[in-house]
N, CA, C and O atoms as CSV, one atom per row, in Angstrom:
chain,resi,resn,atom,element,x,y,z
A,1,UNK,N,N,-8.880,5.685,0.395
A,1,UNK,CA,C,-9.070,4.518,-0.427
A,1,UNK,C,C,-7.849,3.599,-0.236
A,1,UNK,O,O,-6.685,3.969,-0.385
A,2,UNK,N,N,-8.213,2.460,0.083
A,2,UNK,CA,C,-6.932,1.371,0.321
A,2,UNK,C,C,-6.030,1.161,-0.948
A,2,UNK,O,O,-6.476,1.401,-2.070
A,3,UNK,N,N,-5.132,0.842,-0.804
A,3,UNK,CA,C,-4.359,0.454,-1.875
A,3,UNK,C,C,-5.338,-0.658,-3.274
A,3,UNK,O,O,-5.622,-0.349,-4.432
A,4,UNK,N,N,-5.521,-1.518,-2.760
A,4,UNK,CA,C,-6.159,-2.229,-3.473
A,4,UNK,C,C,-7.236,-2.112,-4.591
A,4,UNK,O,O,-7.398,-2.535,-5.735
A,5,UNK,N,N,-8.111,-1.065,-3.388
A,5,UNK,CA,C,-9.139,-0.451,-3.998
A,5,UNK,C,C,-8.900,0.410,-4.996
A,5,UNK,O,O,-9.716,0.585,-5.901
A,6,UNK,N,N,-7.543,1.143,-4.912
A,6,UNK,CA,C,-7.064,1.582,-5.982
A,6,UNK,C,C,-6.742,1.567,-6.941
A,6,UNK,O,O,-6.684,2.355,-7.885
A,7,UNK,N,N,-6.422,0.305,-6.678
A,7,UNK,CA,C,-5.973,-1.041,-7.968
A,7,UNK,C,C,-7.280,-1.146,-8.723
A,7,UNK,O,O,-7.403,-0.587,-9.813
A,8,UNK,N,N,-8.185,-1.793,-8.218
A,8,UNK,CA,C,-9.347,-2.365,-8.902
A,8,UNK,C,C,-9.776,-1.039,-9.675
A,8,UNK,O,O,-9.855,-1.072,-10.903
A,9,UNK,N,N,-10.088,0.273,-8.878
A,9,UNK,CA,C,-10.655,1.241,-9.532
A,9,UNK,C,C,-10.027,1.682,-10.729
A,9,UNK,O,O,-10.730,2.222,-11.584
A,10,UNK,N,N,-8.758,1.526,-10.925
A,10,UNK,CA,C,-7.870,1.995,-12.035
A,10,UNK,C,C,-7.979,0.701,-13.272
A,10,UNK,O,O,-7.927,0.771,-14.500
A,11,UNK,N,N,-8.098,-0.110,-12.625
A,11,UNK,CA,C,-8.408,-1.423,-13.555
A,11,UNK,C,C,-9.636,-1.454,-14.022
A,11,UNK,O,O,-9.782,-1.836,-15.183
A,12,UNK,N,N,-10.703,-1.098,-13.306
A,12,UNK,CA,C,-11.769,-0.920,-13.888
A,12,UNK,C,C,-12.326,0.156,-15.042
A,12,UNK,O,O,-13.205,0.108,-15.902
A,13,UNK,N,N,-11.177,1.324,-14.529
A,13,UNK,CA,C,-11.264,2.532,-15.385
A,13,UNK,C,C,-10.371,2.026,-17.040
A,13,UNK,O,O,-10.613,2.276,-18.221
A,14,UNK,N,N,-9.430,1.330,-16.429
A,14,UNK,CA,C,-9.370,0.511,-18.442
A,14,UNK,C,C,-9.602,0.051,-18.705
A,14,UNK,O,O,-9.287,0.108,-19.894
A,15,UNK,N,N,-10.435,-1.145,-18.416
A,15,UNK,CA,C,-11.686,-2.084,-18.765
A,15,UNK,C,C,-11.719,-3.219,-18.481
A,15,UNK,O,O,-12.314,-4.155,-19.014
A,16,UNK,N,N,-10.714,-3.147,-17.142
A,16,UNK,CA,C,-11.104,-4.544,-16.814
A,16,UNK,C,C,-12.875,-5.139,-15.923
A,16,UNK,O,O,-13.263,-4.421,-15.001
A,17,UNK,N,N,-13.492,-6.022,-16.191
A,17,UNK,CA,C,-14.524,-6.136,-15.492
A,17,UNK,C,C,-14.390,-7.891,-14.715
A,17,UNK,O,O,-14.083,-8.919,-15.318
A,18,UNK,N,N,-14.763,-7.738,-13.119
A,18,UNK,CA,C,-15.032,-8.824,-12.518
A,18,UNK,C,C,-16.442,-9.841,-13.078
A,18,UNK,O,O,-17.383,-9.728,-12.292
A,19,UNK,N,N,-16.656,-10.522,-13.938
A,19,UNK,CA,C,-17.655,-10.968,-14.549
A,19,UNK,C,C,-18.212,-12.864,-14.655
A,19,UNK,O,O,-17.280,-13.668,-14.614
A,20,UNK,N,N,-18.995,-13.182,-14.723
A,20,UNK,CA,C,-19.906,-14.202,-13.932
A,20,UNK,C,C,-19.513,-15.386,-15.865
A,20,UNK,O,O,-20.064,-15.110,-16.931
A,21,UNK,N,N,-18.611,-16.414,-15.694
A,21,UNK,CA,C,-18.558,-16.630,-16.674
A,21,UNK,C,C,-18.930,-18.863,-16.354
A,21,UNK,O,O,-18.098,-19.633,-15.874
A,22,UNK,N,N,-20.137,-19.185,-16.750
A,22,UNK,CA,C,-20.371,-20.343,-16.213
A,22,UNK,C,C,-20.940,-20.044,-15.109
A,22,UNK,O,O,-21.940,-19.327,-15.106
A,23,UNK,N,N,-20.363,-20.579,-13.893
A,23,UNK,CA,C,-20.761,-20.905,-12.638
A,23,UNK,C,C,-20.074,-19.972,-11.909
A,23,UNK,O,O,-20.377,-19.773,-10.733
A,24,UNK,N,N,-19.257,-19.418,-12.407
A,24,UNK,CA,C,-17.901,-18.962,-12.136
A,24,UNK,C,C,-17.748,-17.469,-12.283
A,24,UNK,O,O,-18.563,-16.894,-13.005
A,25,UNK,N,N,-16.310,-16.410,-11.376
A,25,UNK,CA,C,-16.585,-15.211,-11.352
A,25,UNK,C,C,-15.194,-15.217,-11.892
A,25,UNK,O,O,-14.312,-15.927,-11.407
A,26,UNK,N,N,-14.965,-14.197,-13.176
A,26,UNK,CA,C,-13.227,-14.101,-12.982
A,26,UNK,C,C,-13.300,-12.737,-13.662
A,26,UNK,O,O,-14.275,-12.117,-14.088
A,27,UNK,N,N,-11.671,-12.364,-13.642
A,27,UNK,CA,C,-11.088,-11.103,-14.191
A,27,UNK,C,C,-11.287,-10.884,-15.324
A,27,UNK,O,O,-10.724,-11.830,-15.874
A,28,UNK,N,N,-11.749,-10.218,-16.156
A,28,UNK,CA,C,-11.997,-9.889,-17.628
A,28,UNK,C,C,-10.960,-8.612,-17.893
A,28,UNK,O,O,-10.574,-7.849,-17.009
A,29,UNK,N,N,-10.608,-8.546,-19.246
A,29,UNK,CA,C,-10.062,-7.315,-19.759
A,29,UNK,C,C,-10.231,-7.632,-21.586
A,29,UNK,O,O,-9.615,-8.473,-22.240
A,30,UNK,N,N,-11.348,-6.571,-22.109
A,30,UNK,CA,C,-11.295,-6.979,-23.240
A,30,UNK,C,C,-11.792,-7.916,-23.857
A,30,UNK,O,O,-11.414,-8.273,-24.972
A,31,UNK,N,N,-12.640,-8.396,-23.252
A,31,UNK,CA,C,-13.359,-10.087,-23.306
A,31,UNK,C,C,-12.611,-11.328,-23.561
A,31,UNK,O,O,-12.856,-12.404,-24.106
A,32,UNK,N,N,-11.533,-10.741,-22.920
A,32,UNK,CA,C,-10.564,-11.956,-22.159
A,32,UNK,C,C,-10.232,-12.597,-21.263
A,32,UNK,O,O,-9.833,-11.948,-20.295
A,33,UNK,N,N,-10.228,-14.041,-21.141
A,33,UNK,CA,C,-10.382,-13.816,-19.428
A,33,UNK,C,C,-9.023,-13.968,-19.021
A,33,UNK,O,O,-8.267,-14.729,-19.624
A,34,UNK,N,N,-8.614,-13.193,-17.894
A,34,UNK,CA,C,-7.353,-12.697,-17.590
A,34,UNK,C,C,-6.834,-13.452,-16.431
A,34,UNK,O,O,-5.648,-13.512,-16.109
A,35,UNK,N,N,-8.223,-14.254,-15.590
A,35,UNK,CA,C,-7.869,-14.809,-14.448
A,35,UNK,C,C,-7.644,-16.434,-14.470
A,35,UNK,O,O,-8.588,-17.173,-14.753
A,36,UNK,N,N,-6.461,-16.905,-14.186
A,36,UNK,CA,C,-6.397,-18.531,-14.314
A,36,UNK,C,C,-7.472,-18.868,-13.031
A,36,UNK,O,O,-8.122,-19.899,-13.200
A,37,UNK,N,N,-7.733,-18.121,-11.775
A,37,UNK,CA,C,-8.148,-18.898,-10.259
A,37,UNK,C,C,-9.481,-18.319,-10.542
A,37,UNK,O,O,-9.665,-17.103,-10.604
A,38,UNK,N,N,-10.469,-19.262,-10.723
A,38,UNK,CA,C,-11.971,-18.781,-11.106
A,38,UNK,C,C,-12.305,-18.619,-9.230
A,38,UNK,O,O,-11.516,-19.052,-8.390
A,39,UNK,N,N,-13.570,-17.939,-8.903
A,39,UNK,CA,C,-14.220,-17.845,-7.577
A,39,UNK,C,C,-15.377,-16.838,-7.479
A,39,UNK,O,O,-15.835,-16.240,-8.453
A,40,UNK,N,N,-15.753,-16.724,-6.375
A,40,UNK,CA,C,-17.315,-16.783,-5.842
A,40,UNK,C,C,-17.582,-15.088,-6.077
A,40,UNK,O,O,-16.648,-14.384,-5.692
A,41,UNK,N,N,-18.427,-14.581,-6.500
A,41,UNK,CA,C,-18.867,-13.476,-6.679
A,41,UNK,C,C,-18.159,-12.413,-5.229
A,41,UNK,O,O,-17.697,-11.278,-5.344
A,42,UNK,N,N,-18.270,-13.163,-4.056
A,42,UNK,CA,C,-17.689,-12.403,-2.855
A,42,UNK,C,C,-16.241,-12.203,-2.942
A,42,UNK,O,O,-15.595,-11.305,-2.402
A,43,UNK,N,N,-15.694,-13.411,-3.893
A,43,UNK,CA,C,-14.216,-13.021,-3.463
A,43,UNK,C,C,-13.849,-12.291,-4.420
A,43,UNK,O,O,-12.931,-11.495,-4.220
A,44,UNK,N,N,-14.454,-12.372,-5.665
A,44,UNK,CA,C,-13.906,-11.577,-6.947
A,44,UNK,C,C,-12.698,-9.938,-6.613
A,44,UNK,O,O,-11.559,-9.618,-6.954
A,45,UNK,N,N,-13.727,-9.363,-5.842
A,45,UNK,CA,C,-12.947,-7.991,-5.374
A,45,UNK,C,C,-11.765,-8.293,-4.652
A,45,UNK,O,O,-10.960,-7.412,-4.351
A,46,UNK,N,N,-11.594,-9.644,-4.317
A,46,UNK,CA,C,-10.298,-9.761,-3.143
A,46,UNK,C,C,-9.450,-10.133,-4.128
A,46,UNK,O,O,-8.369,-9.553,-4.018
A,47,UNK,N,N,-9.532,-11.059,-5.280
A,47,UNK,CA,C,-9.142,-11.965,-6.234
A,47,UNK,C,C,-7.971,-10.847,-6.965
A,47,UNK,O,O,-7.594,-11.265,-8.060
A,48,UNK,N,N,-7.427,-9.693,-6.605
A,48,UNK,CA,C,-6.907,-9.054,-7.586
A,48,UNK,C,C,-5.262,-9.005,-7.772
A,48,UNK,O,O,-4.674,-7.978,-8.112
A,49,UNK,N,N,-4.565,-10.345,-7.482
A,49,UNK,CA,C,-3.425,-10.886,-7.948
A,49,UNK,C,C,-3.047,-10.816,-9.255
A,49,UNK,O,O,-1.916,-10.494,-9.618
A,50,UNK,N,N,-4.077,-11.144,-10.077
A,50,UNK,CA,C,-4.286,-10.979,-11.381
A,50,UNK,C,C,-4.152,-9.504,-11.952
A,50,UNK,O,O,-3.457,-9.419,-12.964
A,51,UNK,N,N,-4.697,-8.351,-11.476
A,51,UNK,CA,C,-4.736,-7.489,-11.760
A,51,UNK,C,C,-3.443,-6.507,-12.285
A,51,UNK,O,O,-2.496,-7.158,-11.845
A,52,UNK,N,N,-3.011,-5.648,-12.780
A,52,UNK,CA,C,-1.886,-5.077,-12.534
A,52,UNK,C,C,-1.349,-3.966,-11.811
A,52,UNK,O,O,-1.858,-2.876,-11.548
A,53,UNK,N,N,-0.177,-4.465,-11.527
A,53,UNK,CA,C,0.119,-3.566,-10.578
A,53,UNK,C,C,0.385,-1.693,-10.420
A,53,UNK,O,O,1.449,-1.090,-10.277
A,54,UNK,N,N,-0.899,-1.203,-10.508
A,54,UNK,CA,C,-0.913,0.454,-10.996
A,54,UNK,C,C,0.159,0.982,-9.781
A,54,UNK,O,O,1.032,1.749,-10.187
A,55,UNK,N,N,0.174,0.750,-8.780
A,55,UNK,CA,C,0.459,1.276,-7.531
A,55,UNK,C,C,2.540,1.280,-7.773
A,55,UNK,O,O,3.280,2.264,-7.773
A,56,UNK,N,N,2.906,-0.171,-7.944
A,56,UNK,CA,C,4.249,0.154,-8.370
A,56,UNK,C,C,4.682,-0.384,-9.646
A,56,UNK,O,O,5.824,-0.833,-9.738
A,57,UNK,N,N,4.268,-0.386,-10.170
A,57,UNK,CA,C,4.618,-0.551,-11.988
A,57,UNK,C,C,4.207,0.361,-12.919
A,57,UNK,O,O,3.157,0.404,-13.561
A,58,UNK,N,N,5.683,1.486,-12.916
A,58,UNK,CA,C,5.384,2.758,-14.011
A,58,UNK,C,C,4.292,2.046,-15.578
A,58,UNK,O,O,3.230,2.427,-16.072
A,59,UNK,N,N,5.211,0.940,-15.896
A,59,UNK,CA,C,4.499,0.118,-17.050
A,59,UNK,C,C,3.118,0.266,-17.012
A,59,UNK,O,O,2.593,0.871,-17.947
A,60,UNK,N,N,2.394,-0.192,-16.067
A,60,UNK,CA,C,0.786,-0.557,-16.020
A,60,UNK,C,C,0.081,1.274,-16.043
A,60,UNK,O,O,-0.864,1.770,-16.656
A,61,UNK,N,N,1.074,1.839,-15.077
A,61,UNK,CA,C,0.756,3.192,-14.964
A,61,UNK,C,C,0.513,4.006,-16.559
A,61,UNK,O,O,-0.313,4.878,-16.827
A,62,UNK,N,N,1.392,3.467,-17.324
A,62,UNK,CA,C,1.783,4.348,-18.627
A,62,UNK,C,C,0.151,3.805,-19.384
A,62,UNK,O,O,-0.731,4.591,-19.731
A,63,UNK,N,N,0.077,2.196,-19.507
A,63,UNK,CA,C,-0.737,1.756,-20.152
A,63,UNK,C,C,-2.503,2.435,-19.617
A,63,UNK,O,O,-3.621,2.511,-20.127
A,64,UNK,N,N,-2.055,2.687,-18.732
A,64,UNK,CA,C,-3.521,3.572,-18.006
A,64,UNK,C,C,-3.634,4.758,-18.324
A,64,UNK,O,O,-4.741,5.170,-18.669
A,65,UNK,N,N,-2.654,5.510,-18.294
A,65,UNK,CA,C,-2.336,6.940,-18.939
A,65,UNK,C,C,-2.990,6.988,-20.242
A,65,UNK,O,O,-3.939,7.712,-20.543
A,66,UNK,N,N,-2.429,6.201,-20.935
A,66,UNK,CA,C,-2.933,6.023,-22.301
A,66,UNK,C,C,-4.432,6.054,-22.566
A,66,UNK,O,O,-4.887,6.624,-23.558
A,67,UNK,N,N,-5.253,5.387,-21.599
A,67,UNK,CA,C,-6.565,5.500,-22.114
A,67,UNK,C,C,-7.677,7.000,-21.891
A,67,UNK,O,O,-8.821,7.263,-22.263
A,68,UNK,N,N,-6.762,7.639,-21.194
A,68,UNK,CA,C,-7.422,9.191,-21.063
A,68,UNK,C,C,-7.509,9.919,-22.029
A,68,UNK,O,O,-6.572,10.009,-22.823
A,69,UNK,N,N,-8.536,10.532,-22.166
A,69,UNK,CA,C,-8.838,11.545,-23.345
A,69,UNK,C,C,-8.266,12.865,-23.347
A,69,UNK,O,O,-7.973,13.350,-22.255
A,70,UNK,N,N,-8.128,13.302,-24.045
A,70,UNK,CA,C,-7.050,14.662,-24.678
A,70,UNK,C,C,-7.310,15.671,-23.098
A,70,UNK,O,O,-6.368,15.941,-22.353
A,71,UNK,N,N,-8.759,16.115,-22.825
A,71,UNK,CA,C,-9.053,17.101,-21.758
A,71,UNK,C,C,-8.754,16.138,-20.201
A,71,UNK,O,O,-8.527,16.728,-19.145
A,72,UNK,N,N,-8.802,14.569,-20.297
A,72,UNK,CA,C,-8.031,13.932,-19.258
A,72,UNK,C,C,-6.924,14.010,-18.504
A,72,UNK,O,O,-6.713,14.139,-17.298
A,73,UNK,N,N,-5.976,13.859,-19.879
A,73,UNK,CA,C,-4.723,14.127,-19.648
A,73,UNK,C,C,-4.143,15.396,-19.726
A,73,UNK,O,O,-2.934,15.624,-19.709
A,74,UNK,N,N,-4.971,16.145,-19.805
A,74,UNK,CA,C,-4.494,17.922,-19.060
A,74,UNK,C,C,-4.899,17.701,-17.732
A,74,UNK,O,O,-3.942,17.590,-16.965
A,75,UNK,N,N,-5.973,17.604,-17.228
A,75,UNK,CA,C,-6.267,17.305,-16.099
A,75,UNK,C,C,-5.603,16.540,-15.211
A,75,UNK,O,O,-5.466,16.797,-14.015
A,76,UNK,N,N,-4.998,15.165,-16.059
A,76,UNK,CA,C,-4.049,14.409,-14.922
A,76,UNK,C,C,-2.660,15.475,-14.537
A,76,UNK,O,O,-2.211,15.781,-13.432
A,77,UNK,N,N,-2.157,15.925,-16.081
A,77,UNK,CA,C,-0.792,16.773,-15.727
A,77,UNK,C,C,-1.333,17.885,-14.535
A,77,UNK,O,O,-0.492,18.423,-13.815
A,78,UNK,N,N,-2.643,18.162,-14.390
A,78,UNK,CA,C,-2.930,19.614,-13.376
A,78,UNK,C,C,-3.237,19.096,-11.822
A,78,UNK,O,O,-3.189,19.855,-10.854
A,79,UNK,N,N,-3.661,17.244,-11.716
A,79,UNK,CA,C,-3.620,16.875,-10.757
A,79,UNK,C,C,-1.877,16.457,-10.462
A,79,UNK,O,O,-1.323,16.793,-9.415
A,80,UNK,N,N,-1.356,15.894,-11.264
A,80,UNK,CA,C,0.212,15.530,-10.682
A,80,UNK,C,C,0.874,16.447,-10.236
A,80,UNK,O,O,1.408,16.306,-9.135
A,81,UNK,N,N,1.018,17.601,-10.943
A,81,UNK,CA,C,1.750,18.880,-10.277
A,81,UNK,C,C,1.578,18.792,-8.913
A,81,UNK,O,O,2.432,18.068,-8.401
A,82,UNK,N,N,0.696,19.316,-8.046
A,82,UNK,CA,C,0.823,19.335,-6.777
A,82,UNK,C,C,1.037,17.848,-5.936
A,82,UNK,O,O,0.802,17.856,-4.728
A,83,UNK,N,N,1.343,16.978,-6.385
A,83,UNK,CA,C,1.344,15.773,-6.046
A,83,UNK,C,C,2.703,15.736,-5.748
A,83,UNK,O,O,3.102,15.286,-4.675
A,84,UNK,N,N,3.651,16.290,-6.840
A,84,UNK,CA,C,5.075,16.011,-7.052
A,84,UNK,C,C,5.553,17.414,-6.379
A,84,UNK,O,O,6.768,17.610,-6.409
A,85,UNK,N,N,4.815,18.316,-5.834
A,85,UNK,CA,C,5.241,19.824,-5.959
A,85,UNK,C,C,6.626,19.509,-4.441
A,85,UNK,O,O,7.760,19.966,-4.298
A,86,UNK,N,N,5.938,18.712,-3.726
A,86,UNK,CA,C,7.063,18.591,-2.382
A,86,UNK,C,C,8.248,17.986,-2.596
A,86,UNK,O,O,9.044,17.923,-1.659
A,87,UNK,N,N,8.603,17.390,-3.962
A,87,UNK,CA,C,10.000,16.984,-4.433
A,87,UNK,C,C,10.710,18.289,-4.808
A,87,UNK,O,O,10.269,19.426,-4.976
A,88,UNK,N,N,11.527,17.949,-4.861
A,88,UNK,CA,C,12.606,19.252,-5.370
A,88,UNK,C,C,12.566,19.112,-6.824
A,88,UNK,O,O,12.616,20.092,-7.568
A,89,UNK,N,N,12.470,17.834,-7.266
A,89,UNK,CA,C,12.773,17.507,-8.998
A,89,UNK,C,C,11.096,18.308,-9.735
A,89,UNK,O,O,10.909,18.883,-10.807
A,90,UNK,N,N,10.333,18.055,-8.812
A,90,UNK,CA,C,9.201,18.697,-9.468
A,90,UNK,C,C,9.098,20.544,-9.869
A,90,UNK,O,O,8.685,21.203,-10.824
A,91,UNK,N,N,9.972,20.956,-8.018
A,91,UNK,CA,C,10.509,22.535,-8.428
A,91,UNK,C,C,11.500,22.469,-9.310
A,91,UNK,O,O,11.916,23.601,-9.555
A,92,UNK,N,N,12.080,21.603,-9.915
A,92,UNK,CA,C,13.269,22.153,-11.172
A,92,UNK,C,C,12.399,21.955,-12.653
A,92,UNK,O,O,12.782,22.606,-13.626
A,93,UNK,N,N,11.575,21.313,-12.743
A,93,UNK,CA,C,10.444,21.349,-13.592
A,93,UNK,C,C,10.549,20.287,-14.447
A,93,UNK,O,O,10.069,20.339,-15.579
A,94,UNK,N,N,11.429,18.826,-13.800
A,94,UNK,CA,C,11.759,17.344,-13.826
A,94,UNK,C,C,10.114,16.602,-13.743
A,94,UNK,O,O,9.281,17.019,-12.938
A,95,UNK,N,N,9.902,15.746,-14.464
A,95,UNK,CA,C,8.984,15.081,-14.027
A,95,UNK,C,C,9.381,13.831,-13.833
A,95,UNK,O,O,9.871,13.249,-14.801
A,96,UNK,N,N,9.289,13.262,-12.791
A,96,UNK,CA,C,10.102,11.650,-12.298
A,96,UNK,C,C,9.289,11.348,-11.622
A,96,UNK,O,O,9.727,11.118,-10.495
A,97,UNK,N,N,7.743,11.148,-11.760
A,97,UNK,CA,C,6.806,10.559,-10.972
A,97,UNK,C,C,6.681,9.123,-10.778
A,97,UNK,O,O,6.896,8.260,-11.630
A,98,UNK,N,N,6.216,8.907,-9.264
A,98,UNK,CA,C,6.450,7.544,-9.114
A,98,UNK,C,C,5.364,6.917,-9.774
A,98,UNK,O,O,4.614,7.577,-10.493
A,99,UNK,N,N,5.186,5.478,-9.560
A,99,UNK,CA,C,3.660,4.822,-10.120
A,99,UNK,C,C,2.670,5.346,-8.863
A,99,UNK,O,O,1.637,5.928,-9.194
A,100,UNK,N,N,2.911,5.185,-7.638
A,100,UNK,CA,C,1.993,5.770,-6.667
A,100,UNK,C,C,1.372,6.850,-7.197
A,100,UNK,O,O,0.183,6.974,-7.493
A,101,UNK,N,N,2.426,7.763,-7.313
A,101,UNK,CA,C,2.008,9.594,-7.164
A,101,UNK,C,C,1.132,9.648,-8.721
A,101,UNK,O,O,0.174,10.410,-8.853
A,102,UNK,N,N,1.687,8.572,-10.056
A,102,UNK,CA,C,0.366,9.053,-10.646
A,102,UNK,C,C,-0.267,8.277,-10.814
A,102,UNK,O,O,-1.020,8.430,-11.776
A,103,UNK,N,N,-0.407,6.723,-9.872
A,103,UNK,CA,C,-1.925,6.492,-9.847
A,103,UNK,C,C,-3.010,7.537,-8.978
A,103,UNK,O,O,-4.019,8.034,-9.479
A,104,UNK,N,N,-2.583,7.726,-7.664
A,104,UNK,CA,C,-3.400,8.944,-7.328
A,104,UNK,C,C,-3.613,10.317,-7.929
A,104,UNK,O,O,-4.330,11.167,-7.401
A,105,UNK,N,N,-3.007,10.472,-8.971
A,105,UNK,CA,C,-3.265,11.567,-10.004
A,105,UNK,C,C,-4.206,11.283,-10.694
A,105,UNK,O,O,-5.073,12.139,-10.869
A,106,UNK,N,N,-4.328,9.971,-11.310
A,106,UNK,CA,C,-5.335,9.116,-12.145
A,106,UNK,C,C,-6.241,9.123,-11.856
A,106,UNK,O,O,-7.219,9.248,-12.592
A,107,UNK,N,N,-6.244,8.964,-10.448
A,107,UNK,CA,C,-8.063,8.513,-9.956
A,107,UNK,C,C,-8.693,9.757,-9.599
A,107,UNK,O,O,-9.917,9.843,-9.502
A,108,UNK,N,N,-7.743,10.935,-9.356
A,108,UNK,CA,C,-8.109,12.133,-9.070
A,108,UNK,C,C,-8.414,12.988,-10.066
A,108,UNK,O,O,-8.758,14.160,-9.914
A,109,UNK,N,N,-8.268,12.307,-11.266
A,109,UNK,CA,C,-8.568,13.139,-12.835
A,109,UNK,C,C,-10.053,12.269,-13.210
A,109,UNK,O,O,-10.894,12.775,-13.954
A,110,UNK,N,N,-10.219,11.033,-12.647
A,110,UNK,CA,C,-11.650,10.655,-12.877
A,110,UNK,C,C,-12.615,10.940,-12.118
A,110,UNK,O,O,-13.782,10.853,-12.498
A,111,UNK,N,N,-12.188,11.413,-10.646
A,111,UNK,CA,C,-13.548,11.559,-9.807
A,111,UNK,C,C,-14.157,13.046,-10.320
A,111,UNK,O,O,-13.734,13.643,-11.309
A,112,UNK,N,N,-15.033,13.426,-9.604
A,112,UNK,CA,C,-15.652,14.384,-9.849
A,112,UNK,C,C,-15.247,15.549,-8.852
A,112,UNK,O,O,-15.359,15.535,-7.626
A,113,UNK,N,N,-14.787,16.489,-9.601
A,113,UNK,CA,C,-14.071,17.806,-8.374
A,113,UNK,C,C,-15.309,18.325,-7.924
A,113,UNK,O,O,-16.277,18.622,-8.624
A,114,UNK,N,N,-15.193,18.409,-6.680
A,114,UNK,CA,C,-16.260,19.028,-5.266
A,114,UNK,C,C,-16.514,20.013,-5.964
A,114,UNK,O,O,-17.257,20.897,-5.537
């Protein structure tokens, strides 16, 4: 999954929605609209400047964290472990995860395990 796509999927997983407002397609969060640059249903998915940055901003990361449910967030702590396991800080039993390592923890606590 591209970076981006990562973005959107994590944004989508807290509620942001790409949505048809007028003539017009923009960023929603909350039934707000979040996007100043309105555009075309095609570009909406490209449009994600607006979005926040899950990938390197612990901040956006935390605020995403937050919306997981109690059996979620066991699940994210059981996906991050091996994520962080090749740091040394993770073998001293430190948690100093980057925004990367737990957005891919994130999205790996929403998909569906094989």
């Amino acid at each position: 999954m591209s970076p981006e796509a990562q973005r959107i999927a994590i944004a989508e997983a807290c509620g942001w929605a790409c949505s048809k407002t007028g003539d017009c397609w923009a960023w929603f969060c909350n039934a707000e609209v979040k996007s100043n640059l309105f555009h075309s249903k095609k570009s909406c998915l490209r449009s994600t400047h607006i979005l926040p940055d899950y990938l390197n901003d612990l901040n956006a990361m935390h605020e995403a964290e937050k919306t997981l449910r109690p059996t979620q967030a066991r699940r994210f702590i059981s996906e991050l472990w091996p994520i962080m396991a090749p740091s040394k800080e993770a073998e001293l039993g430190t948690f100093h995860a980057t925004a990367a390592q737990r957005a891919e923890a994130f999205l790996k606590t929403l998909l569906p395990r094989p």
